[in-house]
PDB file of N, CA, C, O and CB in Angstrom:
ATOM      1  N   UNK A   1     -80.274 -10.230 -87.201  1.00  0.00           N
ATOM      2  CA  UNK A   1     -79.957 -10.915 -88.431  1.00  0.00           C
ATOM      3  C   UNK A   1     -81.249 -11.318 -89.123  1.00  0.00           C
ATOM      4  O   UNK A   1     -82.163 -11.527 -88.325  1.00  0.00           O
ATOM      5  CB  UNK A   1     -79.066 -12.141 -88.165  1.00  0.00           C
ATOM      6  N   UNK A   2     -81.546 -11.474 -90.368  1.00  0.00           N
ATOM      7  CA  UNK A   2     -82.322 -11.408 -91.321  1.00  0.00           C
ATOM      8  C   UNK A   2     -82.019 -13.078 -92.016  1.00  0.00           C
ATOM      9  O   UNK A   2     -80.977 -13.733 -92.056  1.00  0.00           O
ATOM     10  CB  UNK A   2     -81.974  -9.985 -92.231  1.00  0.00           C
ATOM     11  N   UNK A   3     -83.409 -13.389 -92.510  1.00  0.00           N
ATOM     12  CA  UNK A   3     -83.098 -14.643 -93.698  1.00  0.00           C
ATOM     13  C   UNK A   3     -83.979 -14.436 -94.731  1.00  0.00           C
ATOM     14  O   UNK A   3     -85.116 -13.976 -94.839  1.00  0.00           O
ATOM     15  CB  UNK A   3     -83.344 -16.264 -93.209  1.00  0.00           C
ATOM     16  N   UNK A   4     -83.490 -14.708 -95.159  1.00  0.00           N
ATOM     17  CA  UNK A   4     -84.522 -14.788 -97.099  1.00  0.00           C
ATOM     18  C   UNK A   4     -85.085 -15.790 -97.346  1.00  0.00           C
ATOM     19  O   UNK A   4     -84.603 -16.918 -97.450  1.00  0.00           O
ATOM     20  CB  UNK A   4     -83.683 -14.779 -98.644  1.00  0.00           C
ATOM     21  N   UNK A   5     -86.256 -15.422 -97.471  1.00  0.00           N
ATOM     22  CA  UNK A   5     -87.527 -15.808 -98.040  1.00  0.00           C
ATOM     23  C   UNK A   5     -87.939 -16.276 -99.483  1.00  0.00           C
ATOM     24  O   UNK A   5     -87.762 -15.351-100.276  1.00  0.00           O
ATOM     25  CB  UNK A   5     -88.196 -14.841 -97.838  1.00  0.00           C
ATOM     26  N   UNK A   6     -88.252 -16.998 -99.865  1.00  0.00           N
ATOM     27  CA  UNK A   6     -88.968 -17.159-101.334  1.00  0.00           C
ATOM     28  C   UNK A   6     -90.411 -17.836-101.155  1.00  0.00           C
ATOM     29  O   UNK A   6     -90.643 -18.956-100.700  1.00  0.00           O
ATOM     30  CB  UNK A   6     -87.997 -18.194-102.414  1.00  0.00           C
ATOM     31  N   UNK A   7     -91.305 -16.901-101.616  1.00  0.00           N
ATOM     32  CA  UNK A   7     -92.587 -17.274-102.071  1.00  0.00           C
ATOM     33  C   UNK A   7     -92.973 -17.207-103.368  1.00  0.00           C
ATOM     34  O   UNK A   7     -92.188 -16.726-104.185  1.00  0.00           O
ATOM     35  CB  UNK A   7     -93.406 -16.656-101.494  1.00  0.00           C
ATOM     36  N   UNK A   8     -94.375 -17.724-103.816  1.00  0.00           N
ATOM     37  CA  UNK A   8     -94.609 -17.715-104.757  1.00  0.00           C
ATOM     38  C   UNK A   8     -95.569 -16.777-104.722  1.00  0.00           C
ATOM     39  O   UNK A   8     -96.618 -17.420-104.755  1.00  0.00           O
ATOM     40  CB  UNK A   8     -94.738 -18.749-105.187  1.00  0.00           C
ATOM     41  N   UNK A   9     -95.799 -15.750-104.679  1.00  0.00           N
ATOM     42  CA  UNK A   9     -96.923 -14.148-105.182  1.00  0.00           C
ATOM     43  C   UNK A   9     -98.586 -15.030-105.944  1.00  0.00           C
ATOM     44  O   UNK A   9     -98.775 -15.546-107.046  1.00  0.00           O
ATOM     45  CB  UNK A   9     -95.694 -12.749-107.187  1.00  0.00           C
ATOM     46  N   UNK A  10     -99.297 -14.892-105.006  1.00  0.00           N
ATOM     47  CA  UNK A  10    -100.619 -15.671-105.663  1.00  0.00           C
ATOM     48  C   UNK A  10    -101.184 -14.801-106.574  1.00  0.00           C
ATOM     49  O   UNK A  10    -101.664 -15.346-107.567  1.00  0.00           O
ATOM     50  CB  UNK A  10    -101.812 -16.099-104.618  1.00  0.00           C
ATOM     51  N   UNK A  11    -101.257 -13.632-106.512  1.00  0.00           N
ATOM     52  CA  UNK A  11    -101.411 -12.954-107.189  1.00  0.00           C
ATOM     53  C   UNK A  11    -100.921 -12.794-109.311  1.00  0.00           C
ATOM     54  O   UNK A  11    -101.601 -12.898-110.332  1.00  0.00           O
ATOM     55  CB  UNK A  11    -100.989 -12.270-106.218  1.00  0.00           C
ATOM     56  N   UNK A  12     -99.697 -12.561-109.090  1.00  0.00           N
ATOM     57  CA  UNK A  12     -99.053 -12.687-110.410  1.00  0.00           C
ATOM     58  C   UNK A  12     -98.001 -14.071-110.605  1.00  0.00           C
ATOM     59  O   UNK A  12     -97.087 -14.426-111.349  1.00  0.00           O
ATOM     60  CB  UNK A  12     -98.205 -11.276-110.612  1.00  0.00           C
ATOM     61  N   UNK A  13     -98.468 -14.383-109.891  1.00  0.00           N
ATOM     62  CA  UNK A  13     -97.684 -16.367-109.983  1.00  0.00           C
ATOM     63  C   UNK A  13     -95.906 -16.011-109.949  1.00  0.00           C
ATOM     64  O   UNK A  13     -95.249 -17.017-110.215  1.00  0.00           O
ATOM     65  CB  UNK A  13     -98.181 -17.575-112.273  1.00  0.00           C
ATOM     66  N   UNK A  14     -94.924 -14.549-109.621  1.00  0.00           N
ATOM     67  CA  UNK A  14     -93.694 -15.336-109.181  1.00  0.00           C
ATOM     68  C   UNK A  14     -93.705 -15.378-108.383  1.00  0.00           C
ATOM     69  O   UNK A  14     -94.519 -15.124-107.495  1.00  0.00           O
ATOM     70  CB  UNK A  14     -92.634 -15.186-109.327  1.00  0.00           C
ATOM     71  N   UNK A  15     -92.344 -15.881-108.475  1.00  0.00           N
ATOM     72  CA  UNK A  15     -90.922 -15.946-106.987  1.00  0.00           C
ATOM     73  C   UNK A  15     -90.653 -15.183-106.886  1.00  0.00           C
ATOM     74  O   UNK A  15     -90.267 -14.401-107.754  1.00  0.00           O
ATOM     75  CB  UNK A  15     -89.595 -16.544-106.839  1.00  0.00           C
ATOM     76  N   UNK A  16     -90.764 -14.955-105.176  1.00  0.00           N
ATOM     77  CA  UNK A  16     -90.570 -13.424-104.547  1.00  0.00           C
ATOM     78  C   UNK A  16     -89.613 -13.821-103.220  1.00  0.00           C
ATOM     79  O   UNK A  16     -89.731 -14.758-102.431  1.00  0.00           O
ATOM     80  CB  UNK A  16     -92.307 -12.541-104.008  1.00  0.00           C
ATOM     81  N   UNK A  17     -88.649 -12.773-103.284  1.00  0.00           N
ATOM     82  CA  UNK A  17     -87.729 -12.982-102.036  1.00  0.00           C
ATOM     83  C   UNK A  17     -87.908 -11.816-101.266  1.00  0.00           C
ATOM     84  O   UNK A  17     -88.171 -10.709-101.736  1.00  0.00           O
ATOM     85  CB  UNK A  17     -86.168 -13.189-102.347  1.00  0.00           C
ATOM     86  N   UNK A  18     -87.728 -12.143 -99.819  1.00  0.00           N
ATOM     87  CA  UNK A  18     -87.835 -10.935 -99.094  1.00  0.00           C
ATOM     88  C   UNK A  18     -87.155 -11.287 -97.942  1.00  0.00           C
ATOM     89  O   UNK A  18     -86.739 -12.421 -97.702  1.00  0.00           O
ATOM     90  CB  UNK A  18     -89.223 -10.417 -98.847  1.00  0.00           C
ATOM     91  N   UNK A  19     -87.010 -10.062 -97.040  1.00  0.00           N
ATOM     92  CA  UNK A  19     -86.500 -10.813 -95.865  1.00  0.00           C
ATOM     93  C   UNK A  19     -87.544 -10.556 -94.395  1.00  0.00           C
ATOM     94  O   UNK A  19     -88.431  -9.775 -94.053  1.00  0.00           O
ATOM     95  CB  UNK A  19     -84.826 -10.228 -95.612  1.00  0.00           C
ATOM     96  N   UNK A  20     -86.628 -12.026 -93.675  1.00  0.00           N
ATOM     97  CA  UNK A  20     -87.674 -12.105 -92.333  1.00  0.00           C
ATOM     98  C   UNK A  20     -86.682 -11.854 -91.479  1.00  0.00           C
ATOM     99  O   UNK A  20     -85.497 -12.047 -91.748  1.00  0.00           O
ATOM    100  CB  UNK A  20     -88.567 -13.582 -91.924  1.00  0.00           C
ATOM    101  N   UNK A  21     -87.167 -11.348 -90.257  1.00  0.00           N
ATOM    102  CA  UNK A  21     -86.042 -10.740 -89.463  1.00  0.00           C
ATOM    103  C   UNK A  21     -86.598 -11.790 -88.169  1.00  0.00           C
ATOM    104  O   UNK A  21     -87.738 -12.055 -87.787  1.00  0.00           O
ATOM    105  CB  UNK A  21     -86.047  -8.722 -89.221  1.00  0.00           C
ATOM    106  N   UNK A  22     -85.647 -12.109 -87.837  1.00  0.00           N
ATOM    107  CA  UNK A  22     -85.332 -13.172 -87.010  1.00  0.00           C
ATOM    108  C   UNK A  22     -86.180 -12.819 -85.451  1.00  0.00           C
ATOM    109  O   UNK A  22     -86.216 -11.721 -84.895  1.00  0.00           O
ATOM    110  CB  UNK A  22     -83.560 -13.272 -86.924  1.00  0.00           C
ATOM    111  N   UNK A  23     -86.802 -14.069 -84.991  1.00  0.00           N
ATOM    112  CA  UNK A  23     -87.562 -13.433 -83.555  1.00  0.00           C
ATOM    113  C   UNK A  23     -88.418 -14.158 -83.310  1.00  0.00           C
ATOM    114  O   UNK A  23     -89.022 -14.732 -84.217  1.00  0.00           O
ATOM    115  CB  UNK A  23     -88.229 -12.071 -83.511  1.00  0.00           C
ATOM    116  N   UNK A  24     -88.728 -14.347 -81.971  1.00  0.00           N
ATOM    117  CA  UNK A  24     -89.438 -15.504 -81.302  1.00  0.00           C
ATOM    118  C   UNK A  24     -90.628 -15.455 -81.798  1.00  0.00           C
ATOM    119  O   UNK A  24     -91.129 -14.351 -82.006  1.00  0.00           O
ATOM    120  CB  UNK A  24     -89.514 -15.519 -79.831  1.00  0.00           C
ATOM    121  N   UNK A  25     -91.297 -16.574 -82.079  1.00  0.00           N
ATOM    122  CA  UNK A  25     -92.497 -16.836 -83.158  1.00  0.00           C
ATOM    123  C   UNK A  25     -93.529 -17.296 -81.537  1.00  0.00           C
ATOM    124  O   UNK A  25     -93.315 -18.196 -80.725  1.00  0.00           O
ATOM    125  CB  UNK A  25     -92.084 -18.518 -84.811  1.00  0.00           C
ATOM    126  N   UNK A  26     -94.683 -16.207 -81.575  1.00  0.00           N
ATOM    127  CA  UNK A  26     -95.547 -16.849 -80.258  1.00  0.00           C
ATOM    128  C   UNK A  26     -96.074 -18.525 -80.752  1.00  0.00           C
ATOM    129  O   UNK A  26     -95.913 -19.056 -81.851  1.00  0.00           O
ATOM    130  CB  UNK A  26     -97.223 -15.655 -79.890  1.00  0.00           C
ATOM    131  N   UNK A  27     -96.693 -19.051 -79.604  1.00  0.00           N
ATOM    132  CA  UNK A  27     -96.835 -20.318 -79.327  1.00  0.00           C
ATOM    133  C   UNK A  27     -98.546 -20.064 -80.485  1.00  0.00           C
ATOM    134  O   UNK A  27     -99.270 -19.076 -80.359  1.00  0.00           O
ATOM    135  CB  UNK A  27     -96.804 -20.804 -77.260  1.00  0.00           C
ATOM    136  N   UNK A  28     -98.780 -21.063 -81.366  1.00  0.00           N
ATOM    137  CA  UNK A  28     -99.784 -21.164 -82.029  1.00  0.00           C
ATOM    138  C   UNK A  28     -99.856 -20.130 -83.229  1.00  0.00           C
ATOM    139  O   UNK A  28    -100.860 -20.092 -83.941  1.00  0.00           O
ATOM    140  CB  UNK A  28    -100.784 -21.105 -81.147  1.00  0.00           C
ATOM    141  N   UNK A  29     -98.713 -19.246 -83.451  1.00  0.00           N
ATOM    142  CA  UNK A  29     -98.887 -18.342 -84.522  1.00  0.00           C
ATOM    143  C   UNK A  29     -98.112 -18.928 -85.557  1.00  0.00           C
ATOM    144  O   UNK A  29     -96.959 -19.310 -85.353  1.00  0.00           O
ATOM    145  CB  UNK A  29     -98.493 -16.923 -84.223  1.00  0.00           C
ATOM    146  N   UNK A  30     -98.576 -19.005 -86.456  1.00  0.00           N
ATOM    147  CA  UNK A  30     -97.376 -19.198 -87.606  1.00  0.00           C
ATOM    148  C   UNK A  30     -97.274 -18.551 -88.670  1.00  0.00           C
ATOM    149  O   UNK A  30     -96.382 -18.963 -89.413  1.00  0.00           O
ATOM    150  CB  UNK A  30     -97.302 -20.333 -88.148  1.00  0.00           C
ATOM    151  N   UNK A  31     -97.904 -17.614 -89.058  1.00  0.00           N
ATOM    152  CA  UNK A  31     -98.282 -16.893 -90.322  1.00  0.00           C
ATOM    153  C   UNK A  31     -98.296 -15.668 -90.006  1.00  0.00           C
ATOM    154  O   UNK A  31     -99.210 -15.169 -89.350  1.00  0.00           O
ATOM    155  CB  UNK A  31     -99.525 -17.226 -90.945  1.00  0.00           C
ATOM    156  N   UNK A  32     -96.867 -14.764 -90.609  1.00  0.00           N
ATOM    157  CA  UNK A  32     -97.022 -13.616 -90.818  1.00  0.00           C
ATOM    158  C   UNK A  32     -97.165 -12.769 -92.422  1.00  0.00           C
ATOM    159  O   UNK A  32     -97.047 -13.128 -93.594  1.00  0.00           O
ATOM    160  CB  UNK A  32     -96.064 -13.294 -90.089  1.00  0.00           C
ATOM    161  N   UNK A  33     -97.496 -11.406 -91.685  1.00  0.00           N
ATOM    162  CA  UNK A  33     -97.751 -10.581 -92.978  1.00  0.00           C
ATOM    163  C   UNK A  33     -96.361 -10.100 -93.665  1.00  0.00           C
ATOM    164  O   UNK A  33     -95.340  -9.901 -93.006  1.00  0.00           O
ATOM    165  CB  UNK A  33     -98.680  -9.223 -92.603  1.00  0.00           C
ATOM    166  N   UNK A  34     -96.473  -9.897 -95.437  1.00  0.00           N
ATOM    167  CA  UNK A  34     -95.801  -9.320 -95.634  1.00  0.00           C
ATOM    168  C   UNK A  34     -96.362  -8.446 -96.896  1.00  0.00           C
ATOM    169  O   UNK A  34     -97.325  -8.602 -97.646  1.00  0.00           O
ATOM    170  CB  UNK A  34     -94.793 -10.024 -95.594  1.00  0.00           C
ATOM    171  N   UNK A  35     -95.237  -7.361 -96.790  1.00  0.00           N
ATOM    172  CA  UNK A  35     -96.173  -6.461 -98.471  1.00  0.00           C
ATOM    173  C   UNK A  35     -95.246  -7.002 -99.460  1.00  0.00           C
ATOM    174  O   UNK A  35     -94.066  -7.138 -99.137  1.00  0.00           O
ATOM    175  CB  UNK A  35     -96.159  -4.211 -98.701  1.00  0.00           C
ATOM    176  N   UNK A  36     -95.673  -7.347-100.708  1.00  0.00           N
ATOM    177  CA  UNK A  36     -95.282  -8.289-101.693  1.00  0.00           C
ATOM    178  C   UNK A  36     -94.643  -7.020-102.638  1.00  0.00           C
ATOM    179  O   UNK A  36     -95.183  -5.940-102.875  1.00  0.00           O
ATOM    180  CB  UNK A  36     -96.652  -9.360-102.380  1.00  0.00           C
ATOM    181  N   UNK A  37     -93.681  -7.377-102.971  1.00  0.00           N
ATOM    182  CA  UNK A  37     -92.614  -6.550-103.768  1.00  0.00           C
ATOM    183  C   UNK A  37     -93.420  -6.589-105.206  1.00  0.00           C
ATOM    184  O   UNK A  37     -93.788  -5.499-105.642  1.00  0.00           O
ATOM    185  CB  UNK A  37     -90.861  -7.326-103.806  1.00  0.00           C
ATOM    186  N   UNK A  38     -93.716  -7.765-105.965  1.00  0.00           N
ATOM    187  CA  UNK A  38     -94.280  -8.004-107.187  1.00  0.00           C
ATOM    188  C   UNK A  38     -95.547  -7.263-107.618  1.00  0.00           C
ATOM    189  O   UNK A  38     -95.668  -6.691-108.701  1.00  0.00           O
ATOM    190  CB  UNK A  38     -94.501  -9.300-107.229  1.00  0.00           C
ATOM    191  N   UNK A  39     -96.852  -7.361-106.277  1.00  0.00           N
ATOM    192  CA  UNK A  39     -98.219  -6.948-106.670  1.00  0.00           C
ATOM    193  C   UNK A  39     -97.964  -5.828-105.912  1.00  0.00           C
ATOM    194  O   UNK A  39     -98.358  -4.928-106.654  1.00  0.00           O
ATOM    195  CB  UNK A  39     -99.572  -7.865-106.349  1.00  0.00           C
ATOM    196  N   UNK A  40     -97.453  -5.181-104.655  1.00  0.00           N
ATOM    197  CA  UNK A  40     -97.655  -4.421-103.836  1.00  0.00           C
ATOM    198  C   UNK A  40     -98.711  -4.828-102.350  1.00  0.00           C
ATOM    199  O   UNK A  40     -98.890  -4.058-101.406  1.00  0.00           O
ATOM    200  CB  UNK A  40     -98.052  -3.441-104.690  1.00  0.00           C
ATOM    201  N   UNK A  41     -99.192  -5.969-102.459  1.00  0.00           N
ATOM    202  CA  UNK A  41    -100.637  -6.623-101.348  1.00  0.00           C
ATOM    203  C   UNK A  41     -99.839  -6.967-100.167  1.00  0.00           C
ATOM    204  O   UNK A  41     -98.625  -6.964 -99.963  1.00  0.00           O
ATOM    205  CB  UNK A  41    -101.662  -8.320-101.948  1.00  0.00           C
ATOM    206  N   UNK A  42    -100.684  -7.213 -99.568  1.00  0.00           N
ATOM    207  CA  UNK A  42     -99.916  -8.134 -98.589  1.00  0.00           C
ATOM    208  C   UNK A  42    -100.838  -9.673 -98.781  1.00  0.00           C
ATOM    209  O   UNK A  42    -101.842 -10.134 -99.324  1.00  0.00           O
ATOM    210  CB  UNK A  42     -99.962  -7.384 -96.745  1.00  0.00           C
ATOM    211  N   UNK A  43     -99.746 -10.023 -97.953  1.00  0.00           N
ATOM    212  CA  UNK A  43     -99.516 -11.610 -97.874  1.00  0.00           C
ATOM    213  C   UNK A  43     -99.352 -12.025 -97.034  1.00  0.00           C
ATOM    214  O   UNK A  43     -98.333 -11.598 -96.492  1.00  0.00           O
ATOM    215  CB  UNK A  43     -98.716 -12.182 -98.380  1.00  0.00           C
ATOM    216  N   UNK A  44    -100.195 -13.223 -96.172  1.00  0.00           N
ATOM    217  CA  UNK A  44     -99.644 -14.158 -94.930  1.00  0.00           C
ATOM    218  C   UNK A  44     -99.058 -14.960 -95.736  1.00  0.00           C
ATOM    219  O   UNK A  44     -99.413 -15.262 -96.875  1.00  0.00           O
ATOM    220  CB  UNK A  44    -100.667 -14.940 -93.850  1.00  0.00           C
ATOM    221  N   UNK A  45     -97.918 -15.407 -95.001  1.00  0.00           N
ATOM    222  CA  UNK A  45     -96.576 -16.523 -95.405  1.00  0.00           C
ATOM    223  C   UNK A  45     -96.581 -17.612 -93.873  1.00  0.00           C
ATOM    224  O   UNK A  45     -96.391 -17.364 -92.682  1.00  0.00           O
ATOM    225  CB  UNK A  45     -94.559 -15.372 -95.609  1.00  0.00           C
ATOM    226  N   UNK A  46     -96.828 -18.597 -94.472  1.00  0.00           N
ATOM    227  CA  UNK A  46     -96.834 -19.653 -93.352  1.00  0.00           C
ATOM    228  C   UNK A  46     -95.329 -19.803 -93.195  1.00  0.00           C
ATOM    229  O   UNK A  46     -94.652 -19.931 -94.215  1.00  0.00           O
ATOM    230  CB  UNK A  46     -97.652 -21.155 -93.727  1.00  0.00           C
ATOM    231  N   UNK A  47     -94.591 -19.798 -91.663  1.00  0.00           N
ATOM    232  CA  UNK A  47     -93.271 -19.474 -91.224  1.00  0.00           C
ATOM    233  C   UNK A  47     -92.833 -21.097 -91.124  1.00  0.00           C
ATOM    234  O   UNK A  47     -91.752 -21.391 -90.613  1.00  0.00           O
ATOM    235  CB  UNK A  47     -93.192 -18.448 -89.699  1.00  0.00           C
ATOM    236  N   UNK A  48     -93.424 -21.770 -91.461  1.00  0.00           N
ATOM    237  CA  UNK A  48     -93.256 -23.189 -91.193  1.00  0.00           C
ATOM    238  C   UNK A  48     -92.457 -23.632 -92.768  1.00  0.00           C
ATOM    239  O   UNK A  48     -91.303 -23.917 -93.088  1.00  0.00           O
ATOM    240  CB  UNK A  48     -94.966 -24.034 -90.806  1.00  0.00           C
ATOM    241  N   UNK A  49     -93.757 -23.507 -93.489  1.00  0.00           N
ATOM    242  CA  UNK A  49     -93.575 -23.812 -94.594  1.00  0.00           C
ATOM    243  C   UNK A  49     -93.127 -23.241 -96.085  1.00  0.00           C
ATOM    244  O   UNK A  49     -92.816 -23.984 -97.016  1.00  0.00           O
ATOM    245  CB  UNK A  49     -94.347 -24.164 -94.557  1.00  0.00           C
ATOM    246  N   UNK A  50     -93.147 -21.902 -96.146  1.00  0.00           N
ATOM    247  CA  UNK A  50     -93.178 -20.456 -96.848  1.00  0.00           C
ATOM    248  C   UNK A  50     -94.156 -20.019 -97.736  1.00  0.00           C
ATOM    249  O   UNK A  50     -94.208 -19.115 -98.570  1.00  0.00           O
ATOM    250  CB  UNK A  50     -92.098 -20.255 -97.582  1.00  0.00           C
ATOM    251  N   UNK A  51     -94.900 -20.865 -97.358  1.00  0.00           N
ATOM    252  CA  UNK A  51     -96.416 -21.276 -98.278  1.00  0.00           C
ATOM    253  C   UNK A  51     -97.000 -19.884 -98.161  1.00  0.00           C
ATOM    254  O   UNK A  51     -96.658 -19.325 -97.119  1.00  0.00           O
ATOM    255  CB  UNK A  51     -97.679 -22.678 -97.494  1.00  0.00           C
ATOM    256  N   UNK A  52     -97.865 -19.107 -99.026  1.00  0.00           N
ATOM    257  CA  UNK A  52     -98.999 -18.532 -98.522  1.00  0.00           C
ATOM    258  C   UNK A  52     -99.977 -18.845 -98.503  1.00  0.00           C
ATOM    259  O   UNK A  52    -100.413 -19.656 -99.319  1.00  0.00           O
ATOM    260  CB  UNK A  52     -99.214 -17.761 -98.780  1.00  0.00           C
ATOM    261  N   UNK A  53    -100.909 -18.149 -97.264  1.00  0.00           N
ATOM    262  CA  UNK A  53    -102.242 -18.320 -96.613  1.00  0.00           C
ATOM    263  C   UNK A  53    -102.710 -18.518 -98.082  1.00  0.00           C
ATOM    264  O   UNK A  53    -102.227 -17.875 -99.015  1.00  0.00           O
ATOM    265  CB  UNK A  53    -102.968 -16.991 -95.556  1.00  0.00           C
ATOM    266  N   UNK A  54    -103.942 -19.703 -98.258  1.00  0.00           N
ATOM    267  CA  UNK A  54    -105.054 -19.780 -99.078  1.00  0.00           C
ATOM    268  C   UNK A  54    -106.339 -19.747 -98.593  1.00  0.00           C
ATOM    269  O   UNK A  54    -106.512 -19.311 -97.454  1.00  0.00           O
ATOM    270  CB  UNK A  54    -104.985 -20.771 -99.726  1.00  0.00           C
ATOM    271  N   UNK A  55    -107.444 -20.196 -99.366  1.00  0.00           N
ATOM    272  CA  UNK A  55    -108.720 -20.059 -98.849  1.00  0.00           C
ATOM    273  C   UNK A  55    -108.724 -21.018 -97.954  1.00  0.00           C
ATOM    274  O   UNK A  55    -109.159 -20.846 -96.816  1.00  0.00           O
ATOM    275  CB  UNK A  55    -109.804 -20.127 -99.753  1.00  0.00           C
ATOM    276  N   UNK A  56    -108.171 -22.280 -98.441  1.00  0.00           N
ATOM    277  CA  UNK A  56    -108.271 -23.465 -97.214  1.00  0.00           C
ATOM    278  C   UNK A  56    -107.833 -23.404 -95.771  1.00  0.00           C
ATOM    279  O   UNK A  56    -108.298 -23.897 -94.743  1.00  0.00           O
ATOM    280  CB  UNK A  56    -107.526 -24.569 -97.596  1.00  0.00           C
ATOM    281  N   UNK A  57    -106.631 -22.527 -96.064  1.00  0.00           N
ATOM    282  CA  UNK A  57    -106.226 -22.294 -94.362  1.00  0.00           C
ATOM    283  C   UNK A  57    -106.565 -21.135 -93.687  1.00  0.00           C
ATOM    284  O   UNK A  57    -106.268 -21.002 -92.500  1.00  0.00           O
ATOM    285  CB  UNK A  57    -104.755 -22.293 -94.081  1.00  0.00           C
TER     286      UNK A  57
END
């Protein structure tokens, strides 16, 4: 089973939905990749928060 996602694309500033497919998240990881429907890039998406990776983190 799958859930949907919404980020915001840093790139071209939208809202982007996608889906995450459900599955044990290792201990200390939280940020996976995804390829962004809007720009085509990829993207870390913090699984916590749906944030994407910035320079700060």
């Amino acid at each position: 089973m799958a859930d949907l996602i919404v980020f915001r694309c840093p790139q071209t500033g939208m809202n982007v939905q996608t889906h995450l497919e459900k599955q044990q998240i290792p201990e200390g990881r939280s940020f996976e990749s995804f390829v962004c429907p809007a720009c085509t890039r990829i993207h870390f998406i913090d699984l916590a928060s749906g944030q994407p990776m910035n320079r700060e983190r």
